[in-house]
Every structure is written in structure tokens, then in C-alpha cells.
Backbone as XML, in Angstrom:
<?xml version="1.0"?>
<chain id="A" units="angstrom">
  <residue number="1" name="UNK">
    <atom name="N" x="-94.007" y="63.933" z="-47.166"/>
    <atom name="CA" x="-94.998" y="62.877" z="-47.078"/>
    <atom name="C" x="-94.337" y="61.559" z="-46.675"/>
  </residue>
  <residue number="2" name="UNK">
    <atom name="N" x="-93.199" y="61.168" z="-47.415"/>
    <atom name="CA" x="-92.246" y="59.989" z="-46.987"/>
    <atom name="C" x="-91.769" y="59.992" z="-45.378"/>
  </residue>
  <residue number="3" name="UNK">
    <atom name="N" x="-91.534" y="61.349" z="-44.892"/>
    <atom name="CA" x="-91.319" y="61.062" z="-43.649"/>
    <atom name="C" x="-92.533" y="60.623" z="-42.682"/>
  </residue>
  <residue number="4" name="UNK">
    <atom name="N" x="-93.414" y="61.454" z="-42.939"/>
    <atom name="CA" x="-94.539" y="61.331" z="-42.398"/>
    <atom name="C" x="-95.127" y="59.597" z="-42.257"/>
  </residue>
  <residue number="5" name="UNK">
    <atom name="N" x="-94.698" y="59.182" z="-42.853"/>
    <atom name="CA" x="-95.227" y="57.377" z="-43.388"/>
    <atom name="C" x="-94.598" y="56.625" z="-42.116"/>
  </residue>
  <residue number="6" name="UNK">
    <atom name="N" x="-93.072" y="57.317" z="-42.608"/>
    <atom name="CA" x="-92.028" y="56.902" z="-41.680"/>
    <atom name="C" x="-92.022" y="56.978" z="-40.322"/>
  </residue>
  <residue number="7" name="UNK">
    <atom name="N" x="-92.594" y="57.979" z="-39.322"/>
    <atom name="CA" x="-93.113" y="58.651" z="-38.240"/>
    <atom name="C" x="-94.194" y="57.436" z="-37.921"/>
  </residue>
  <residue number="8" name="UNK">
    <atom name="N" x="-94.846" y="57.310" z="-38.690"/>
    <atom name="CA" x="-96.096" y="56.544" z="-37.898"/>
    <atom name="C" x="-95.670" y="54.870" z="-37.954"/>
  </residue>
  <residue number="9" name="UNK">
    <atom name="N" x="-94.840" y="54.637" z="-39.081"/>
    <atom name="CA" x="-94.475" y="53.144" z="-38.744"/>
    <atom name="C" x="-93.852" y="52.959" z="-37.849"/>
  </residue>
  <residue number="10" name="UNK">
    <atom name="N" x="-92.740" y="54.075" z="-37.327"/>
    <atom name="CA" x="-92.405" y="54.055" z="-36.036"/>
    <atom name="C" x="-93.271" y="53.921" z="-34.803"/>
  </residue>
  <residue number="11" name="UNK">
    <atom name="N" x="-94.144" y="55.046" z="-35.194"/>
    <atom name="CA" x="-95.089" y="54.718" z="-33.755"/>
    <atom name="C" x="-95.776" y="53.306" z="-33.480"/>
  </residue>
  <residue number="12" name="UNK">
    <atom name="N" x="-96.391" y="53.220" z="-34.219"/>
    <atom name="CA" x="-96.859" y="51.735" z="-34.416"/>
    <atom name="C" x="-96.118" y="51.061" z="-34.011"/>
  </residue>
  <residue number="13" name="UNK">
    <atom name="N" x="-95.138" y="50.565" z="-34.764"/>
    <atom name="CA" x="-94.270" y="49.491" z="-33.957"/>
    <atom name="C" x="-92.946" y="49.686" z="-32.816"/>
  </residue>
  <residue number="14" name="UNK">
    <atom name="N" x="-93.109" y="50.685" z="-32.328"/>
    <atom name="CA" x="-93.249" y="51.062" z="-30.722"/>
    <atom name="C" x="-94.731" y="50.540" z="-29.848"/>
  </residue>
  <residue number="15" name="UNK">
    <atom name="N" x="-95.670" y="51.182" z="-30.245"/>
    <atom name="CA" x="-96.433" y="50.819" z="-29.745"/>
    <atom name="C" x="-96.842" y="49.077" z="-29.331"/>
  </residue>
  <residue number="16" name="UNK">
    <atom name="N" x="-96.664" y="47.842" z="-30.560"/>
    <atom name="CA" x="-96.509" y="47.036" z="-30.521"/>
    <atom name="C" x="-95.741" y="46.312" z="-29.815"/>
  </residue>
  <residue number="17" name="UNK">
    <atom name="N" x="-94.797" y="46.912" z="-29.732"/>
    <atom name="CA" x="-93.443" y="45.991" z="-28.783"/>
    <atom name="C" x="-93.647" y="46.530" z="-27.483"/>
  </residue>
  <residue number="18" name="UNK">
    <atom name="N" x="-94.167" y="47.983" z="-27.303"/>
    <atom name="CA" x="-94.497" y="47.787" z="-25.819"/>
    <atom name="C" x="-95.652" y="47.363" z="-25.262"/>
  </residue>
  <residue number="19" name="UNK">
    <atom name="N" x="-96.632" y="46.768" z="-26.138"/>
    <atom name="CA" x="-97.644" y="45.678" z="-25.951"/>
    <atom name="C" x="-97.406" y="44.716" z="-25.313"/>
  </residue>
  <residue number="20" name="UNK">
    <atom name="N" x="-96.122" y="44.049" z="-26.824"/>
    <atom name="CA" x="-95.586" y="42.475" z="-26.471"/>
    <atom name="C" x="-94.844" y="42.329" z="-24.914"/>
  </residue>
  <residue number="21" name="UNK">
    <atom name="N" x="-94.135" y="42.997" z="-24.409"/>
    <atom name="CA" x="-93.451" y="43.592" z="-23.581"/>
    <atom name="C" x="-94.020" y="43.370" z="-22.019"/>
  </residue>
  <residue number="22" name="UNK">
    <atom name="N" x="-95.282" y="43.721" z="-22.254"/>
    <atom name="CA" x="-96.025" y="44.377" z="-20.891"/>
    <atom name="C" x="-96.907" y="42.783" z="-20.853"/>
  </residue>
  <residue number="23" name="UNK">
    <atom name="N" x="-97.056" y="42.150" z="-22.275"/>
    <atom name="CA" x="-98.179" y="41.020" z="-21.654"/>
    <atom name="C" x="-97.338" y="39.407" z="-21.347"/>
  </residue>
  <residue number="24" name="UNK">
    <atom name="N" x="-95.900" y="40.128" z="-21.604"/>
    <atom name="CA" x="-94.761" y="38.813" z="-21.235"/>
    <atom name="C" x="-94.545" y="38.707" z="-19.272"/>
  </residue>
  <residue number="25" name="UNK">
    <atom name="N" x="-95.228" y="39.651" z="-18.917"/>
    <atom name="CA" x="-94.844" y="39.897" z="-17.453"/>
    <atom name="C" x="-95.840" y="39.370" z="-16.423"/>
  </residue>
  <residue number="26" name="UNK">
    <atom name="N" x="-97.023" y="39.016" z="-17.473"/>
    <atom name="CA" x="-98.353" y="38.663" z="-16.674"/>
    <atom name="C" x="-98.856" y="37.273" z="-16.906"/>
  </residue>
  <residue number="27" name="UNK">
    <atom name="N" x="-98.448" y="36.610" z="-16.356"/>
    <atom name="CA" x="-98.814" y="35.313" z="-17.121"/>
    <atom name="C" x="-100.267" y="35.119" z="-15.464"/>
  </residue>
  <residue number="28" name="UNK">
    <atom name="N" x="-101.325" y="34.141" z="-15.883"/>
    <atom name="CA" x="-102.111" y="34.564" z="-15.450"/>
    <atom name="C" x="-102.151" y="33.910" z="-14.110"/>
  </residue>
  <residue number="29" name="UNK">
    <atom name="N" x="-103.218" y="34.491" z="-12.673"/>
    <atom name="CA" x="-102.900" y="34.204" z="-11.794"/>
    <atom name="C" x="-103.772" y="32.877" z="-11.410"/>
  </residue>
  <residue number="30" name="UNK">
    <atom name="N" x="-102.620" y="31.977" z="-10.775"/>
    <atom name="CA" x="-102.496" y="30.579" z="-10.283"/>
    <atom name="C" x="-103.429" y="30.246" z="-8.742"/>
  </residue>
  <residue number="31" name="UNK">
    <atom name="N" x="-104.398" y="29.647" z="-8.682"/>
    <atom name="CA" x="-105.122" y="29.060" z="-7.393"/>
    <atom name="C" x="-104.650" y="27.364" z="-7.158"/>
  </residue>
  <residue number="32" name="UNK">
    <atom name="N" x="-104.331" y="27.370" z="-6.169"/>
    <atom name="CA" x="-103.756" y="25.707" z="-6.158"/>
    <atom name="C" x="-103.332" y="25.307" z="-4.188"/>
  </residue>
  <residue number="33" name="UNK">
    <atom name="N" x="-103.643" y="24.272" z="-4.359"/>
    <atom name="CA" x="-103.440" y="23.642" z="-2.280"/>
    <atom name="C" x="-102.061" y="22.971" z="-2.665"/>
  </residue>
  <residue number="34" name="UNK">
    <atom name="N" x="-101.091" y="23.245" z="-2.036"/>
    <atom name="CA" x="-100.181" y="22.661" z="-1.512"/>
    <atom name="C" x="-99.705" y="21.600" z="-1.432"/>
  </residue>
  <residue number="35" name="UNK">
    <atom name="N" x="-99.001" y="20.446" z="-1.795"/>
    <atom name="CA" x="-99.102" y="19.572" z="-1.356"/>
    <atom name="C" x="-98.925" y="18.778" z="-0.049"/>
  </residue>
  <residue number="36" name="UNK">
    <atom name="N" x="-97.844" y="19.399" z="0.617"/>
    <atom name="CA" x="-97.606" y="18.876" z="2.097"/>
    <atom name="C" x="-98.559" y="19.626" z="2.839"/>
  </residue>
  <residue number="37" name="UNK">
    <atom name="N" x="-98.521" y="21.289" z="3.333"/>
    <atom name="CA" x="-99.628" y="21.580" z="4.141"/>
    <atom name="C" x="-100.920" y="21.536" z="4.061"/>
  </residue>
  <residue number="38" name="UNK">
    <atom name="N" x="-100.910" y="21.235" z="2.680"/>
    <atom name="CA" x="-102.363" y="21.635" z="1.705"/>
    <atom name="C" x="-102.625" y="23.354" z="2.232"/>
  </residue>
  <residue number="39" name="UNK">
    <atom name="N" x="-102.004" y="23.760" z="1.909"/>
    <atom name="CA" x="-102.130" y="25.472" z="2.039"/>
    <atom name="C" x="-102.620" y="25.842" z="0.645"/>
  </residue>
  <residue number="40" name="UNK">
    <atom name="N" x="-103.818" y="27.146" z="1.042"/>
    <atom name="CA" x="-104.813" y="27.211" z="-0.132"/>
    <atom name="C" x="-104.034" y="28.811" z="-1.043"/>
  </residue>
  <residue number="41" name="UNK">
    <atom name="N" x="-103.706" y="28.537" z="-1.662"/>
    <atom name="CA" x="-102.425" y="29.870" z="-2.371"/>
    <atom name="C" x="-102.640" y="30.378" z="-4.110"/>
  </residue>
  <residue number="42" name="UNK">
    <atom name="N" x="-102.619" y="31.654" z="-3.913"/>
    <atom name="CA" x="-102.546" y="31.910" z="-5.346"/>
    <atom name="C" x="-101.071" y="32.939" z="-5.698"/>
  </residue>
  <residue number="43" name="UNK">
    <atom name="N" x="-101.133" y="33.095" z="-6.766"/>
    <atom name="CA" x="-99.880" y="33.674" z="-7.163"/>
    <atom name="C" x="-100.199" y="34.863" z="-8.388"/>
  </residue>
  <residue number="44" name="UNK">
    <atom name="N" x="-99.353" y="35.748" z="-7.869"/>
    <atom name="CA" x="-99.826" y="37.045" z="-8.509"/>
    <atom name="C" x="-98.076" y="37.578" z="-9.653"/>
  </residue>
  <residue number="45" name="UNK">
    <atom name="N" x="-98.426" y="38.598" z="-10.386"/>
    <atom name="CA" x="-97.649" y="39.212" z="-10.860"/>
    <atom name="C" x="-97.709" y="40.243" z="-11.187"/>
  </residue>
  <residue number="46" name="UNK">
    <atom name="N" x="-96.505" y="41.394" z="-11.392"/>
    <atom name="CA" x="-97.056" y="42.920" z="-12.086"/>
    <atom name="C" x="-95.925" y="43.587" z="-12.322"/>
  </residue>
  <residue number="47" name="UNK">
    <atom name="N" x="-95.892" y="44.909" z="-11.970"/>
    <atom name="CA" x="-94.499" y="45.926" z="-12.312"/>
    <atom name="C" x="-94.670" y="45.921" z="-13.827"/>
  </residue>
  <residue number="48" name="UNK">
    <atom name="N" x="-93.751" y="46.945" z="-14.096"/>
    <atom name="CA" x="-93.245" y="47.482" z="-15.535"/>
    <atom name="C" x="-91.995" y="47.030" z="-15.878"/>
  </residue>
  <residue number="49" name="UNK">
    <atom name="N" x="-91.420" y="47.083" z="-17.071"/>
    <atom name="CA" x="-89.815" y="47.230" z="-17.984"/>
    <atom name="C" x="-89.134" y="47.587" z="-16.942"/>
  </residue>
  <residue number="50" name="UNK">
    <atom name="N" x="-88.435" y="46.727" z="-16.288"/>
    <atom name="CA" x="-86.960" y="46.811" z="-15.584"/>
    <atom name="C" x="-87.653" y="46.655" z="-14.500"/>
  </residue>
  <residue number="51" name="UNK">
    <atom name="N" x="-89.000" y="46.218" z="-13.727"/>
    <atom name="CA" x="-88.931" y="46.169" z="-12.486"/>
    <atom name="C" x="-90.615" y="44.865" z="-12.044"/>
  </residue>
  <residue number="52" name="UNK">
    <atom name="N" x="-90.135" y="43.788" z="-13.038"/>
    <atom name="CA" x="-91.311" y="43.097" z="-12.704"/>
    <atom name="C" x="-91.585" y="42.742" z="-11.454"/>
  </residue>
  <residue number="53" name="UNK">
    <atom name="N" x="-92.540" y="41.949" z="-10.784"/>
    <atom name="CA" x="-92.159" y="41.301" z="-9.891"/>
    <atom name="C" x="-93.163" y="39.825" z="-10.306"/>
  </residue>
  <residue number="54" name="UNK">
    <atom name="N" x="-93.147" y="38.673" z="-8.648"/>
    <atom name="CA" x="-93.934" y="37.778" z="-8.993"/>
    <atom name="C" x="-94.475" y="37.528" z="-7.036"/>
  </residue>
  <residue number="55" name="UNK">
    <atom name="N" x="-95.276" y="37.367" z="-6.368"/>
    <atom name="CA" x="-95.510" y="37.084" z="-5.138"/>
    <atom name="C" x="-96.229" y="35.684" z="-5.312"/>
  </residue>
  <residue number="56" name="UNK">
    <atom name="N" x="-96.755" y="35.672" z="-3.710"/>
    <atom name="CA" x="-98.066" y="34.661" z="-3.325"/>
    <atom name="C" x="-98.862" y="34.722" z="-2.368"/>
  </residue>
  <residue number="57" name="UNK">
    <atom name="N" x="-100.239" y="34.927" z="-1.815"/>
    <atom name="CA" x="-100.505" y="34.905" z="-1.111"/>
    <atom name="C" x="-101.558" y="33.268" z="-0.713"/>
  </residue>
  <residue number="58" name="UNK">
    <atom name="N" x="-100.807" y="32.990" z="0.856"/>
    <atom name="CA" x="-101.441" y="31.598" z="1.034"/>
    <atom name="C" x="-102.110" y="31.827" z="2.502"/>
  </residue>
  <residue number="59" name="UNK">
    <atom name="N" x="-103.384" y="30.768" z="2.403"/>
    <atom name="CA" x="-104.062" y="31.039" z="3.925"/>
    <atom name="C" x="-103.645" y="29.602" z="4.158"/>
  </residue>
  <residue number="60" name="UNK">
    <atom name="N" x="-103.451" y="29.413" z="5.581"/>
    <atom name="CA" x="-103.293" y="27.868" z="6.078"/>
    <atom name="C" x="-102.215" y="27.950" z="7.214"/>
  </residue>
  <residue number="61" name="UNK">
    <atom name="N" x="-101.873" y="26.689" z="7.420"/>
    <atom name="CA" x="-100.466" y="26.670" z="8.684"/>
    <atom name="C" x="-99.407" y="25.954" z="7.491"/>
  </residue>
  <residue number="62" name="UNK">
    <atom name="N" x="-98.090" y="26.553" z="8.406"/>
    <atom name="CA" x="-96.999" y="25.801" z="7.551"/>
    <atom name="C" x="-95.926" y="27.019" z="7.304"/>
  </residue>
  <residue number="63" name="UNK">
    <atom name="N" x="-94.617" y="26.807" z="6.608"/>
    <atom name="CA" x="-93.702" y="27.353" z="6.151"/>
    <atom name="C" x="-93.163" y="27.209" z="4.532"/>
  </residue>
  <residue number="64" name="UNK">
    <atom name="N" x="-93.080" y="28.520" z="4.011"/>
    <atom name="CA" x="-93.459" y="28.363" z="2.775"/>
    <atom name="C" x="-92.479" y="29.555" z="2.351"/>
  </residue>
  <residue number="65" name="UNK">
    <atom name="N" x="-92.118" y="29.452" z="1.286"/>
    <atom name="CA" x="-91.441" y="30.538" z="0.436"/>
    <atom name="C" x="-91.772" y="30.543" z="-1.133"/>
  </residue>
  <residue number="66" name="UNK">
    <atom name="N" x="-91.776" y="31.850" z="-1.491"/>
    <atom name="CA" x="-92.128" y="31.908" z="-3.086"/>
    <atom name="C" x="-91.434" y="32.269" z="-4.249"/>
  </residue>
  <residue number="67" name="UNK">
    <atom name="N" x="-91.125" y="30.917" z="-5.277"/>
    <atom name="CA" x="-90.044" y="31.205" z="-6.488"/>
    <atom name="C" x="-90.772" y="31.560" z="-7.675"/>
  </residue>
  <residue number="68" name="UNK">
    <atom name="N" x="-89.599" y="33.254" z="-8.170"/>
    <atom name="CA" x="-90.164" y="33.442" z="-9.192"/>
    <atom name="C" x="-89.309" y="33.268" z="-9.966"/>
  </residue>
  <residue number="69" name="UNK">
    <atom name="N" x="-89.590" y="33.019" z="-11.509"/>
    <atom name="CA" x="-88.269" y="32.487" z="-12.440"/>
    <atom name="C" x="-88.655" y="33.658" z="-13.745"/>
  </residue>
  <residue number="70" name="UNK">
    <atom name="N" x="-87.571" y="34.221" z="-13.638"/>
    <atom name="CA" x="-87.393" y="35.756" z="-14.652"/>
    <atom name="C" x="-86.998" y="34.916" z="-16.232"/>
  </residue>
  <residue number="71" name="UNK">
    <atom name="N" x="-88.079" y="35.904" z="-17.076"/>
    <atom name="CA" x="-87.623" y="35.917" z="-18.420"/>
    <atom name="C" x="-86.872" y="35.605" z="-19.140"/>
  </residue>
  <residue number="72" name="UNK">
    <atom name="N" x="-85.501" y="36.702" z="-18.353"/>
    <atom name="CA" x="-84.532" y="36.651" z="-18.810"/>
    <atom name="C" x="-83.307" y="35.672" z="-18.262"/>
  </residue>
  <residue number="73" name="UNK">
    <atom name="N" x="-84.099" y="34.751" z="-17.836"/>
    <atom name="CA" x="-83.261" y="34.095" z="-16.435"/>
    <atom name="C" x="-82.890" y="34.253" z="-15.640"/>
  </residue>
  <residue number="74" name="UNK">
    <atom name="N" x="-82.989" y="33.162" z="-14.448"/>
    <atom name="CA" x="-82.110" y="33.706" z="-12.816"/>
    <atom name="C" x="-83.723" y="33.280" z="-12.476"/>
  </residue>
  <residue number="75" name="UNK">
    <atom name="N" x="-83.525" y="32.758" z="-10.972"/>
    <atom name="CA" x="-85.036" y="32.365" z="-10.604"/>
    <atom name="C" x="-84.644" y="33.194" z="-9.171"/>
  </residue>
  <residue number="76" name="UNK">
    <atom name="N" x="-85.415" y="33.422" z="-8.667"/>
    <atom name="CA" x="-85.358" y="34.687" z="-7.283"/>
    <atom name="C" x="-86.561" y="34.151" z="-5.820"/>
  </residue>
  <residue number="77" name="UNK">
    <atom name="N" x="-85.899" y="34.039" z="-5.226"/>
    <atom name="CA" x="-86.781" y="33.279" z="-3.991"/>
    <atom name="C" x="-86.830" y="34.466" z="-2.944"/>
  </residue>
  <residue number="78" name="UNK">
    <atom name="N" x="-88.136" y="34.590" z="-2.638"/>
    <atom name="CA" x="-88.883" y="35.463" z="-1.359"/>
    <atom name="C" x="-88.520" y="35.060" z="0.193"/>
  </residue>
  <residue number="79" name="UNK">
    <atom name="N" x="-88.432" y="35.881" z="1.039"/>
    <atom name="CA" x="-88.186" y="35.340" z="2.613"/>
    <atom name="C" x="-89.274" y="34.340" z="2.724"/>
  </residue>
  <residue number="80" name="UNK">
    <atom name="N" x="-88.782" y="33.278" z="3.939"/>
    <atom name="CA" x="-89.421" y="32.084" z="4.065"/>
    <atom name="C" x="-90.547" y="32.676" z="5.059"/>
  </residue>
  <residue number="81" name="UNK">
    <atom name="N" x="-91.762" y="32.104" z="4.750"/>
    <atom name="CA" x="-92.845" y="32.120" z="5.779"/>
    <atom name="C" x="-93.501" y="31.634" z="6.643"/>
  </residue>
  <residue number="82" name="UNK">
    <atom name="N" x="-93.736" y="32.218" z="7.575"/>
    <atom name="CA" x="-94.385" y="30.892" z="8.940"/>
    <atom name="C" x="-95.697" y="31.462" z="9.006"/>
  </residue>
  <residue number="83" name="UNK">
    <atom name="N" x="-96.698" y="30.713" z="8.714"/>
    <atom name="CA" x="-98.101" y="30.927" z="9.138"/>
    <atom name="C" x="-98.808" y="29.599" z="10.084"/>
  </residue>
  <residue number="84" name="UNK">
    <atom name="N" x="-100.173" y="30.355" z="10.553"/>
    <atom name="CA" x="-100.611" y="29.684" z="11.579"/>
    <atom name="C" x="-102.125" y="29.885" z="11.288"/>
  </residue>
  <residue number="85" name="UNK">
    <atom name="N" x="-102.233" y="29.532" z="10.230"/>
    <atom name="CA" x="-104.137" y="29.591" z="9.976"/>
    <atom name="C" x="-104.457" y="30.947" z="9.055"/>
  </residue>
  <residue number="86" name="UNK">
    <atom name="N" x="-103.725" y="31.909" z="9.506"/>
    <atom name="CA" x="-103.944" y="33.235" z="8.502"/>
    <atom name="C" x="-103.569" y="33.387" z="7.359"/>
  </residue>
  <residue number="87" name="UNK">
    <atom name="N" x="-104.332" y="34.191" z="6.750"/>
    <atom name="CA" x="-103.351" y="34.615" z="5.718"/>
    <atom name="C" x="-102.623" y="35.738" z="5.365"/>
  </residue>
  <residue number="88" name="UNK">
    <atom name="N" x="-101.129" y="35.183" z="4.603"/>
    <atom name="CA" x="-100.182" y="35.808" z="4.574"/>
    <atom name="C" x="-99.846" y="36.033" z="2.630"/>
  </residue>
  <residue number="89" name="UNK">
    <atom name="N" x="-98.743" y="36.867" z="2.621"/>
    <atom name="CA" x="-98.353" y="37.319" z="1.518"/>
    <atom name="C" x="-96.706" y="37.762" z="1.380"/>
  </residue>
  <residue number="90" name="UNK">
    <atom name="N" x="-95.885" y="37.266" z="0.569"/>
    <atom name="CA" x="-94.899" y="37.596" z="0.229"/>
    <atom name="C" x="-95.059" y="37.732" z="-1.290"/>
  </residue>
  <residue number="91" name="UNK">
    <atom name="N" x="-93.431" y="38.176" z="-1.577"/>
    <atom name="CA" x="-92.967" y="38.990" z="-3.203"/>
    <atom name="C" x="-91.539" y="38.012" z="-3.412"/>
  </residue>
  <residue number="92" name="UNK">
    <atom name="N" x="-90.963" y="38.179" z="-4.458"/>
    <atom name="CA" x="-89.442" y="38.084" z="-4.790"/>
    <atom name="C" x="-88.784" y="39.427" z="-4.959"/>
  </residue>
  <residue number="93" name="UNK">
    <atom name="N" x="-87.536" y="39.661" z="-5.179"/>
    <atom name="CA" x="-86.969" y="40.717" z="-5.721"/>
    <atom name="C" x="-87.862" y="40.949" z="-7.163"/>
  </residue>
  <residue number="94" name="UNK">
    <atom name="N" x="-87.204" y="41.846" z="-8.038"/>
    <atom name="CA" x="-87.533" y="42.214" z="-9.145"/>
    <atom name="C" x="-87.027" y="41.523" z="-10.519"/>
  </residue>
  <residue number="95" name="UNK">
    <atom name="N" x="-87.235" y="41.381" z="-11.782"/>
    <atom name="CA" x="-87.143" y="40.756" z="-13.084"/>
    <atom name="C" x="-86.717" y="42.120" z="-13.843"/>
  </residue>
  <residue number="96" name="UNK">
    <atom name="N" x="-86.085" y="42.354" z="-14.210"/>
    <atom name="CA" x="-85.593" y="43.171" z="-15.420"/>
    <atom name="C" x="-86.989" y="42.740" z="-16.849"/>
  </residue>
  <residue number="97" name="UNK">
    <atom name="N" x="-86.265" y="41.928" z="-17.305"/>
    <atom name="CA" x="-87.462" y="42.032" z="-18.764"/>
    <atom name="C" x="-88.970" y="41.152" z="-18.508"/>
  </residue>
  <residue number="98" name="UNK">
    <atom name="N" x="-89.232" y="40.468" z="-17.566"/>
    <atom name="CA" x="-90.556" y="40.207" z="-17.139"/>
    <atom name="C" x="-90.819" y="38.727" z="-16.139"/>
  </residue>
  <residue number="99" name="UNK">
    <atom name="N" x="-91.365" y="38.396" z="-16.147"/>
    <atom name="CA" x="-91.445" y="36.927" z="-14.774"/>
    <atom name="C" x="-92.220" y="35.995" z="-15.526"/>
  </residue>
  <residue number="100" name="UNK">
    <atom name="N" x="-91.720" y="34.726" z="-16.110"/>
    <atom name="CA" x="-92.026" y="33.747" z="-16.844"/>
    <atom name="C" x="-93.229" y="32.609" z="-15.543"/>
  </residue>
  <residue number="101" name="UNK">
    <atom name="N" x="-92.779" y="32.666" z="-14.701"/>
    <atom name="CA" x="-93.659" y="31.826" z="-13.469"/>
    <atom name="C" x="-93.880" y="32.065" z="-12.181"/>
  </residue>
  <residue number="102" name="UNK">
    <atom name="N" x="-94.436" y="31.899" z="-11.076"/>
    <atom name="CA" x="-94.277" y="31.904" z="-9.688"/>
    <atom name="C" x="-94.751" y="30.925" z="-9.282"/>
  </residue>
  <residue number="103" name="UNK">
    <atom name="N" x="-94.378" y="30.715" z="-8.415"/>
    <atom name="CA" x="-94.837" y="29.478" z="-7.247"/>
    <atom name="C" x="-94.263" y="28.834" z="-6.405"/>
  </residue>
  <residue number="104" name="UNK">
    <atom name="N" x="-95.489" y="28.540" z="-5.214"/>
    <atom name="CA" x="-94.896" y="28.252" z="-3.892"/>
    <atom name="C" x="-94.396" y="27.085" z="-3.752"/>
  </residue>
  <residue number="105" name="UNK">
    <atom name="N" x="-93.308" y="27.325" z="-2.871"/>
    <atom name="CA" x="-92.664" y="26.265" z="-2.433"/>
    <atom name="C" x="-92.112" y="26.018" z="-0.929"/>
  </residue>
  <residue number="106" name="UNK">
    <atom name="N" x="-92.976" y="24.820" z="-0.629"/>
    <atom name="CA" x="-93.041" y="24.484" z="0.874"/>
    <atom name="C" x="-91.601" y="23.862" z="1.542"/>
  </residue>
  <residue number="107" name="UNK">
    <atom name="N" x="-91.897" y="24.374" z="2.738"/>
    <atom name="CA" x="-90.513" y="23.703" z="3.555"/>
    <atom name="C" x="-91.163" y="22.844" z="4.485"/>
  </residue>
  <residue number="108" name="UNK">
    <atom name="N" x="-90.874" y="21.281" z="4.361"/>
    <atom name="CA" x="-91.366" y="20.384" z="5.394"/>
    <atom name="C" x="-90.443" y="21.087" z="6.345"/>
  </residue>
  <residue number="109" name="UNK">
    <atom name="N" x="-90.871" y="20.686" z="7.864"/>
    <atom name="CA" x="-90.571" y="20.752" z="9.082"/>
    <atom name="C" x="-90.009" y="19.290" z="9.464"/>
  </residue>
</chain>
């Protein structure tokens, strides 16, 4: 019977920490204009344990790249982008324990 107790407090708090875990990776998604191009952009996030990520997708003209800043530290920047009225979408590499922020960041010309 003692083990049995033991078994489920385990599960439980497994279960819990891979709760806490999964809702540290999602922080929620961002709508916001630019300030130099005024480019109209939101910012997304997702992946699992060992492979978060963080993107952006922006419609407008301009050159733009997207920083995501990991959990566990280290901030990770996406290839730079050139748009011309459309819209476009980039990512960063990946986050090991989850992605604390994203967001774009413009390159004046």
C-alpha cells in the first residue's frame, strides 16, 4: 500500500513539472508596428524540452531580423530579412529549456 502512495506521488509530480515546463516556453503571442518601418509583426513560439523555438512573422517593406532570448540564457538571432510589401516569416535556432521572449529587430538602411 506504501508503495502504491509512493507511485502516484511520483506521477503527479511528474506530471506537474512537465506542466510547469511546457507553459515556460509559451509566453503569449505579441502584435506590434515597428518603429522605423512601421512594419505590422507578430511573434510566435513553440517546440518541446530541448528544442524550443521563437519566430516572427511581419507584412510591410524593410529589413528586419528576429531575437529570441532563451530561458536558460544566450539570446539567438534569425537570418536578416528583406521585404517589399509582403509578408514574410522567419525562426531563431532552438532553446534547450524554453524561450523567455521574441522580437523584431529592424535594420535601418
Amino acid at each position: 500500500m506504501m508503495m502504491m502512495k509512493r507511485n502516484v506521488a511520483l506521477a503527479v509530480t511528474g506530471i506537474a513539472a512537465s506542466a510547469a515546463l511546457s507553459l515556460m516556453a509559451a509566453p503569449a503571442a505579441m502584435a506590434e508596428t515597428t518603429p522605423y518601418y512601421q512594419l505590422q509583426c507578430s511573434t510566435y513560439t513553440g517546440g518541446s524540452f530541448g528544442s524550443y523555438y521563437g519566430g516572427a512573422t511581419c507584412t510591410g517593406a524593410g529589413l528586419w531580423k528576429v531575437q529570441v532570448d532563451c530561458t536558460a540564457g544566450g539570446t539567438l538571432y534569425g537570418p536578416s530579412v528583406l521585404s517589399f510589401g509582403e509578408t514574410r516569416s522567419t525562426s531563431a535556432g532552438t532553446c534547450w529549456w524554453g524561450v523567455n521572449s521574441v522580437r523584431v529587430v529592424e535594420i535601418p538602411a
